[in-house]
C-alpha positions as CSV (number, residue, x, y, z in Angstrom):
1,X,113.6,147.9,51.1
2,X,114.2,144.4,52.9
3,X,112.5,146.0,56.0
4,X,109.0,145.6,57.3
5,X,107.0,147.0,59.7
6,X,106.8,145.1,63.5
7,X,103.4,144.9,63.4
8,X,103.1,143.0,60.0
9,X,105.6,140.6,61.5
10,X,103.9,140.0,64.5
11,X,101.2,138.9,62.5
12,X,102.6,137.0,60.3
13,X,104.1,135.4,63.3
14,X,100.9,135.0,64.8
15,X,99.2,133.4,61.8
16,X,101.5,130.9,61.2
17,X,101.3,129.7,64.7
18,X,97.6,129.3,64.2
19,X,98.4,126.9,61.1
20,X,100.7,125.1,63.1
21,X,97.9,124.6,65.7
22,X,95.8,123.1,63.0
23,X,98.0,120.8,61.3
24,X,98.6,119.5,64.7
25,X,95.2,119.2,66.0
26,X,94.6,117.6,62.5
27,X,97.5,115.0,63.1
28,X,96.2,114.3,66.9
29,X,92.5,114.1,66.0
30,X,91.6,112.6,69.2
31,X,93.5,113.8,72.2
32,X,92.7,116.7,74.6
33,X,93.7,120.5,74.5
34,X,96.6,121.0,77.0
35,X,95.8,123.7,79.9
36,X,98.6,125.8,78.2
37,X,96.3,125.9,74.6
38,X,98.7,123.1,72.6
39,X,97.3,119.8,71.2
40,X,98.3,117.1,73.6
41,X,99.8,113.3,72.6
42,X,99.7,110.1,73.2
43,X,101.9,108.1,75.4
44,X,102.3,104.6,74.5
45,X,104.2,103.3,77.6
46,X,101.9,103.4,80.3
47,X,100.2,101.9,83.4
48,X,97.0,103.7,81.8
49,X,95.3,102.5,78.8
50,X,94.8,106.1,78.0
51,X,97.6,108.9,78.4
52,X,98.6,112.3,76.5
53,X,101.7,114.6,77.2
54,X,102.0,118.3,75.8
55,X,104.0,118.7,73.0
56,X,106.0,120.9,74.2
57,X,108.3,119.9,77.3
58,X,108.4,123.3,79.0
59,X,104.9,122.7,79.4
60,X,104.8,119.9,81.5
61,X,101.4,118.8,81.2
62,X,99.9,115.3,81.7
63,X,96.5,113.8,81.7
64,X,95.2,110.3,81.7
65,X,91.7,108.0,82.2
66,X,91.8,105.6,83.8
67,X,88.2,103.9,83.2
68,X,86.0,106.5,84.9
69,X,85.9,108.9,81.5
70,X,87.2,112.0,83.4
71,X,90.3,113.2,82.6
72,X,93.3,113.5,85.3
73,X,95.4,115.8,85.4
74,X,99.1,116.3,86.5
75,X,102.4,118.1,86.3
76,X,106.1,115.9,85.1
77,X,108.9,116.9,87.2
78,X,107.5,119.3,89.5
79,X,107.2,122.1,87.2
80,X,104.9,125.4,88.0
């Protein structure tokens, strides 16, 4: 009985993902998407008057503008 299919676990899986996405883009209303689909934010000790990481570090992801209003993009620590 405590058994359940894969494919209603997956979902499940998949769904609350997609929450978490939301309560994160709600808590980060106003930074960009990451390349990698994640919510990005905002790094307080910087050269730039406007940064963002990725939340997640695996990621590696950084962007910043620096006045022009285009975002720049770059990878921490040499990552692929």
């Amino acid at each position: 009985m405590g058994h359940k299919k894969p494919e209603v676990t997956a979902k499940r899986r998949k769904m609350v993902g997609m929450f978490f996405k939301w309560v994160l883009r709600f808590y980060y209303k106003h930074t960009p998407t990451c390349r990698c689909g994640w919510v990005m934010k905002p790094v307080t000790d910087s050269y730039f008057d406007y940064q963002w990481k990725c939340i997640w570090k695996d990621c590696g992801w950084e962007a910043f503008d620096n006045g022009d209003g285009k975002l720049h993009w770059f990878r921490r620590n040499g990552k692929k």
